[in-house]
C-alpha positions as CSV (number, residue, x, y, z in Angstrom):
1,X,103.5,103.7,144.6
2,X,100.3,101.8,145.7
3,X,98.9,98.8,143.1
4,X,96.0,100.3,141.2
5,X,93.0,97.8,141.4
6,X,92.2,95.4,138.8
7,X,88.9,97.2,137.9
8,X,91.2,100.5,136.8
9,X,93.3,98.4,135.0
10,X,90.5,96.8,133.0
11,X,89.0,100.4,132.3
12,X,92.0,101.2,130.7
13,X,92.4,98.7,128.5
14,X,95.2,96.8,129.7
15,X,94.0,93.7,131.1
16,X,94.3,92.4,126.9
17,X,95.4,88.6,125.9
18,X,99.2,87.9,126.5
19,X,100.0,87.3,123.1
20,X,99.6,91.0,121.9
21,X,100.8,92.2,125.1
22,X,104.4,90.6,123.7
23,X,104.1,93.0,121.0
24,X,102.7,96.0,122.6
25,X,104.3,98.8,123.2
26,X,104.4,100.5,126.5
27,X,107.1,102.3,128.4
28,X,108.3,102.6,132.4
29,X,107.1,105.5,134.9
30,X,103.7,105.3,134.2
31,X,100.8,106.0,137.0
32,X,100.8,102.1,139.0
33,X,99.1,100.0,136.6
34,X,99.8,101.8,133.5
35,X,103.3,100.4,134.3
36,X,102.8,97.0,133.2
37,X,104.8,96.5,129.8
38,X,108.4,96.7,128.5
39,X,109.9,99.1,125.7
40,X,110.2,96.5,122.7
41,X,112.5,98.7,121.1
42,X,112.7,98.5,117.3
43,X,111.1,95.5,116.6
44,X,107.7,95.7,114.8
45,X,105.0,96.1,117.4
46,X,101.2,96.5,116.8
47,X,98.3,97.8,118.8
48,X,94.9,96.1,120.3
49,X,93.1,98.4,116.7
50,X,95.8,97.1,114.4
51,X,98.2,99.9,113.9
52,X,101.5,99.1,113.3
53,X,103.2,100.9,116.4
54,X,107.0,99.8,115.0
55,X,109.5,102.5,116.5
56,X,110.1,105.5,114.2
57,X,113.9,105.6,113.2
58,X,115.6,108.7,114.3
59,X,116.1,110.1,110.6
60,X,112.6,109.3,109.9
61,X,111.6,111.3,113.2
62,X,113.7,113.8,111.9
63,X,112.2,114.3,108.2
64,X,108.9,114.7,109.5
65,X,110.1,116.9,111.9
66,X,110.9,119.7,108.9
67,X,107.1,120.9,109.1
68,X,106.8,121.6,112.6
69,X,106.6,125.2,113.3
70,X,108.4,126.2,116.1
71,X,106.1,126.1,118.6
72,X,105.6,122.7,117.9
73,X,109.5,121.4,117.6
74,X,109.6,123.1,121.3
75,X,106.6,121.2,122.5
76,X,107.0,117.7,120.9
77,X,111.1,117.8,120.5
78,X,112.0,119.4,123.5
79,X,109.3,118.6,125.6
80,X,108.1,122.3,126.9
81,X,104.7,122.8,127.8
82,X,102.1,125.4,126.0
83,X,100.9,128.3,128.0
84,X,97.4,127.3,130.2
85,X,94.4,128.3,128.1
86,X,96.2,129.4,125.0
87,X,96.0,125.8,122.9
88,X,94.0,126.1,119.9
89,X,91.9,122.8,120.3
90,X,91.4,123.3,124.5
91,X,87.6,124.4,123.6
92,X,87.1,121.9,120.2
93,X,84.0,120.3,120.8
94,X,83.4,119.1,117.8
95,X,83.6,114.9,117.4
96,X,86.3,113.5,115.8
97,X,90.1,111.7,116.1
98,X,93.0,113.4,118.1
99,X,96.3,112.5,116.0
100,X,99.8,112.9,116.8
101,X,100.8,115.8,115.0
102,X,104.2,114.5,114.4
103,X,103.6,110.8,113.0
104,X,99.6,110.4,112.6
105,X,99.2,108.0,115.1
106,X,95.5,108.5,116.7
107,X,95.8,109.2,120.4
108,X,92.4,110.3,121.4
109,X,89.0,110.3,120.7
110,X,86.6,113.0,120.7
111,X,84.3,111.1,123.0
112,X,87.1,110.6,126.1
113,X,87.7,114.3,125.6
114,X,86.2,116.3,128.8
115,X,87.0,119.8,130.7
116,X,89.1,119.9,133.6
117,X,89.5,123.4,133.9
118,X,93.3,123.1,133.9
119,X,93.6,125.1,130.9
120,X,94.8,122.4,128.7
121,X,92.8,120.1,126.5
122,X,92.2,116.4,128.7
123,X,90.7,113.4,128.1
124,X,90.2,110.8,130.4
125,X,91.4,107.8,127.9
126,X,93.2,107.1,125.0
127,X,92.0,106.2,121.2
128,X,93.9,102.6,122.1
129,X,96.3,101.8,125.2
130,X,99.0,100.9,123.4
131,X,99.5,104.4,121.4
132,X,100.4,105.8,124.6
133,X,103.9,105.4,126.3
134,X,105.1,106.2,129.5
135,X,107.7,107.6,130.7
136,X,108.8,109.2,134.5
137,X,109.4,112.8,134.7
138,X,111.2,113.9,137.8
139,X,111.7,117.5,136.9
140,X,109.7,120.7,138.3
141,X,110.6,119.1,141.7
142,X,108.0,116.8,141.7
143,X,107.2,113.2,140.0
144,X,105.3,113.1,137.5
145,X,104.3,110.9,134.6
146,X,105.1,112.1,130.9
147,X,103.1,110.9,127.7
148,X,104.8,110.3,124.5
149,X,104.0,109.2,121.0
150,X,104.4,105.1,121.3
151,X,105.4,105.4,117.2
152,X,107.4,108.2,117.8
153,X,108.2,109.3,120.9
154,X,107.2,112.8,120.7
155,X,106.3,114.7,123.7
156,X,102.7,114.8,124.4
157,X,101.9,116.2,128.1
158,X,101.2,114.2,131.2
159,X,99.0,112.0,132.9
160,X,97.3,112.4,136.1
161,X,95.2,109.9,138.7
162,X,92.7,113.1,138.9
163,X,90.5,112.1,136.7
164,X,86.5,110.8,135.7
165,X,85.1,107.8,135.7
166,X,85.4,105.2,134.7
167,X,89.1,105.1,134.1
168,X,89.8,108.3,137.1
169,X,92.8,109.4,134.7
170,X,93.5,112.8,132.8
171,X,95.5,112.6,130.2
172,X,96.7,115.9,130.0
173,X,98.0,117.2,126.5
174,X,99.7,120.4,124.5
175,X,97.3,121.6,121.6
176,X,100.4,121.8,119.4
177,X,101.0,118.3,120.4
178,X,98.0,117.4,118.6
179,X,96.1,116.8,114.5
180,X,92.4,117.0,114.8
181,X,90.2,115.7,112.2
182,X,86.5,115.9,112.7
183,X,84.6,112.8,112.1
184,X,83.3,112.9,108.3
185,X,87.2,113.6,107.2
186,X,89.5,111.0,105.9
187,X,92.2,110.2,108.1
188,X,95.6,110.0,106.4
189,X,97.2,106.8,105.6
190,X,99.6,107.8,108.8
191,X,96.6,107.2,110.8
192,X,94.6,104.3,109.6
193,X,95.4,101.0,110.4
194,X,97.3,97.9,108.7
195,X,95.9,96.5,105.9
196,X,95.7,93.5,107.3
197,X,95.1,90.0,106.1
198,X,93.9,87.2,107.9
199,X,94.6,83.2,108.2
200,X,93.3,79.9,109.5
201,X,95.6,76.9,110.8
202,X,95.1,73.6,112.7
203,X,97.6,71.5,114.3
204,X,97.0,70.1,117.2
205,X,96.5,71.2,120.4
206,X,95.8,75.3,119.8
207,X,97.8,76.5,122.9
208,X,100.9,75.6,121.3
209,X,100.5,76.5,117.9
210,X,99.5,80.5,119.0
211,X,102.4,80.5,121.4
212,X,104.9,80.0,118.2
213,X,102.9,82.6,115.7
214,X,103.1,85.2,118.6
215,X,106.6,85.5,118.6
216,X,106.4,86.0,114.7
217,X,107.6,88.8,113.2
218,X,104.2,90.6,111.5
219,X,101.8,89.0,113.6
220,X,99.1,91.5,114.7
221,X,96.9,89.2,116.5
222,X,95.9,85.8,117.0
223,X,92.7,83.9,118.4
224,X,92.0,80.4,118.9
225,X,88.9,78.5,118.3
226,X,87.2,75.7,116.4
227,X,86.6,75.8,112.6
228,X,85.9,72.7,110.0
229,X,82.9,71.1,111.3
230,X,79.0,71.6,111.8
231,X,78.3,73.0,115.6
232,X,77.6,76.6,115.5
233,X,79.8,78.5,118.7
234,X,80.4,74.9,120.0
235,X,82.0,74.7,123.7
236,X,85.4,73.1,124.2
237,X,83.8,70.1,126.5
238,X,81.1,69.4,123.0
239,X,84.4,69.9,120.7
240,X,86.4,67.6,122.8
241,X,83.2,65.0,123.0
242,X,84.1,64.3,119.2
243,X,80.4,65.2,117.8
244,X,81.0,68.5,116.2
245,X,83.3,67.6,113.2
246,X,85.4,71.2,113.9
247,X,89.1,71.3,115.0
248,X,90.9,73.2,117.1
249,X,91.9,76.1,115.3
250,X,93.9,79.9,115.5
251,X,92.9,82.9,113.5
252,X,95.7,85.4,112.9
253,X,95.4,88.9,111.6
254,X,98.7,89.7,110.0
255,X,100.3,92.8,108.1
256,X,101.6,91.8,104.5
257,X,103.9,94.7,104.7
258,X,106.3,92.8,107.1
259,X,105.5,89.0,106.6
260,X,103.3,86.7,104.0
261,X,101.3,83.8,104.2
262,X,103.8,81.2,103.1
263,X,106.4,82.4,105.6
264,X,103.4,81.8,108.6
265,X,102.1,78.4,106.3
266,X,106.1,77.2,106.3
267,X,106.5,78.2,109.9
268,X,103.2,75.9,110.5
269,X,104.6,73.4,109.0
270,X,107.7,73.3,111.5
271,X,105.8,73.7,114.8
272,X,103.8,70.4,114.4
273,X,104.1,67.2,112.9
274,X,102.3,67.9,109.9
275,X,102.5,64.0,109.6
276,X,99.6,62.6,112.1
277,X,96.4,61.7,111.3
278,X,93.9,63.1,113.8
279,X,96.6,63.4,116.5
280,X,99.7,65.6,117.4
281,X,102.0,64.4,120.1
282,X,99.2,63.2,123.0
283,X,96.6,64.6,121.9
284,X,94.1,62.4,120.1
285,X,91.5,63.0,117.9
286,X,89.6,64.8,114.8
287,X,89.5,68.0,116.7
288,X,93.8,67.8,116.9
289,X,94.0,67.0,113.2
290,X,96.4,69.5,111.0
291,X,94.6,71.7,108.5
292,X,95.1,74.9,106.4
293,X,91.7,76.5,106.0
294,X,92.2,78.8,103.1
295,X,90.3,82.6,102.3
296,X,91.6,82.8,98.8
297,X,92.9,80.9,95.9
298,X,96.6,82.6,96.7
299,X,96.9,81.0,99.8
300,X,95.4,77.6,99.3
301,X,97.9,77.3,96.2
302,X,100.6,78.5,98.7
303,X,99.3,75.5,101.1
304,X,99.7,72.9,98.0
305,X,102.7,73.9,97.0
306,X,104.4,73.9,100.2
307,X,102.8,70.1,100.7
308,X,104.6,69.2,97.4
309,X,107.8,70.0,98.4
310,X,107.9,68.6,101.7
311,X,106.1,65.1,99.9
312,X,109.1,65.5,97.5
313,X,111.3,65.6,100.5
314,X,109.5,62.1,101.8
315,X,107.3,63.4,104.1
316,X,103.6,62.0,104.2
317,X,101.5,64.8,105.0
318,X,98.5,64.5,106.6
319,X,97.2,68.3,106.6
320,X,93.6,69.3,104.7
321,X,93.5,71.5,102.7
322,X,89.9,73.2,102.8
323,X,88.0,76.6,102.2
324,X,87.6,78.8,105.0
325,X,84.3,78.7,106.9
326,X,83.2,79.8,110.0
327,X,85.8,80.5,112.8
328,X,84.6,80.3,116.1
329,X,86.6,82.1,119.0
330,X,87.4,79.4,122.1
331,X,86.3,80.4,125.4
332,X,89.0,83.1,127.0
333,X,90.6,80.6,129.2
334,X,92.2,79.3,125.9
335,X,93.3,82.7,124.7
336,X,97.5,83.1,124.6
337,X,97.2,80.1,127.4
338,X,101.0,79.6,127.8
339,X,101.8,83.2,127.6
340,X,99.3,83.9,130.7
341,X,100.6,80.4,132.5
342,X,104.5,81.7,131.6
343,X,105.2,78.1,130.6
344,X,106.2,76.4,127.1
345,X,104.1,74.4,125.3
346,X,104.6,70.6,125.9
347,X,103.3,69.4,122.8
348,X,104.7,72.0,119.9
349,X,108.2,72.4,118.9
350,X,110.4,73.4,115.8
351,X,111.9,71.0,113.5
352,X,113.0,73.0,110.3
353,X,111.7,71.1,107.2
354,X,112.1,73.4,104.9
């Protein structure tokens, strides 16, 4: 199959920061391009909008299963396809959210829908990348590209290179396949995303500390930048230059259901040497010092607590403790650095503390 170009992939979404592409979720067989991520299997997964994308369990699948009608356990279970013309919601026109009929999970919007004239309702995009997976489909005797359910693998239809601009795709689905809820409804809990909560860290050098909190269970997304001084969006050269009083910084957005912010403050505490003034490893200065920027009472008495037992334990820490203020993103060069380079960080590592 011939490369698609780098301008597709970036209409579709995929061109998105390493670090959530080690948690997304997208499967093999898909039209070139749409090809580019592995199956994570069971562990928790999340997409680019924050919903949790964690693989269904087959009992789970199968529970939810008990209100399909039968048209529907052919068409998402067995993977058969509706007749041409017949699906209920080929001619909705009406703006809204395409769910999976199955799970909840939103697949499409209203505004990517378009008609093909294939007799089956298309769209040339989905609600988020990552809710779609991928899978080859080699019957019919021809090759073709099947789309499931990333959440729950349910069959969905197919995807063709046929498509309008700007992406040149159809995504080609089953009616039955599909929930529609017009736009001044209330989505279900199944189809909103993570209540998610957010947090601010320093310690050192912001490459290495992002590279550890994306490989942590719970993490929906992370973001480096500079936080704790004066500047407003300050540049990494005027950070560096020692004049803007911030410190290089990550933001992560992470769901409460699977992890908490004293597990992500203790693993902080274990990925740098919460021990240097103004420095980590080589890297000198105000902007590398170690810092807990708090958004709440809960977690700066989480940060103080964890302090005291590590001073109890002989350590000198040298981390702040200080209230949340504005968080500037770094330019995108810095974002998931390692993770785009495919090296390790030289100046993080883990030394269990706790």
């Amino acid at each position: 199959m011939r490369a698609w170009g780098l301008g597709t992939l970036a209409a579709i979404g995929l061109l998105a920061v390493a670090g959530v592409i080690l948690r997304a979720s997208q499967g093999m067989g898909a039209p070139e391009g749409l090809n580019l991520l592995p199956d994570p299997g069971d562990q928790a997964v999340y997409s680019l909008s924050g919903y949790d994308l964690t693989r269904l369990p087959r009992a789970e699948v199968n529970r939810l299963a008990k209100d399909l009608t039968p048209e529907e356990r052919r068409i998402l279970l067995a993977e058969h396809t509706e007749r041409a013309g017949c699906g209920k919601l080929l001619d909705n026109k009406e703006a809204g959210t395409y769910v999976c009929r199955l799970c909840g999970l939103p697949l499409f919007s209203s505004d990517a829908k378009f008609t093909s004239g294939t007799g089956w309702p298309s769209f040339f995009e989905p609600f988020d990348p990552r809710h779609i997976f991928y899978v080859p489909d080699k019957s019919q005797g021809m090759t073709r590209t099947e789309i499931e359910c990333t959440r729950c693998r349910s069959h969905l239809g197919h995807v063709f290179d046929d498509g309008p601009p700007p992406t040149g795709l159809r995504y080609c689905l089953n009616s039955a396949a599909l929930r529609f809820f017009a736009k001044d409804e209330q989505l279900p809990p199944e189809s909103q995303p993570v209540d998610a909560e957010t947090a601010y860290f320093a310690g050192g050098c912001f490459w290495g500390v992002e590279y550890f909190f994306n490989r942590e269970d719970g993490v929906i997304s992370t973001t480096v930048g500079y936080t704790g001084g004066h500047t407003k969006n300050p540049s990494y050269r005027e950070v560096c230059s020692k004049t803007t009083g911030h410190a290089e910084a990550m933001e992560v957005v992470y769901d409460p259901e699977k992890t908490s912010f004293e597990k992500l403050a203790r693993l902080f505490f274990e990925i740098h040497d919460p021990t240097q003034v103004n420095r980590q490893g080589p890297d000198v200065g105000e902007q590398y010092r170690s810092g807990i920027f708090y958004v709440n009472e809960d977690q700066k008495q989480v940060a103080e607590k964890l302090i005291k037992i590590l001073e109890d334990k002989g350590f000198d820490i040298a981390t702040e403790v200080t209230k949340a203020g504005k968080f500037w993103p770094a330019e995108d060069y810095h974002q998931n650095y390692y993770d785009v380079k495919g090296s390790r960080p030289y100046c993080h590592g883990y030394t269990k503390r706790f």
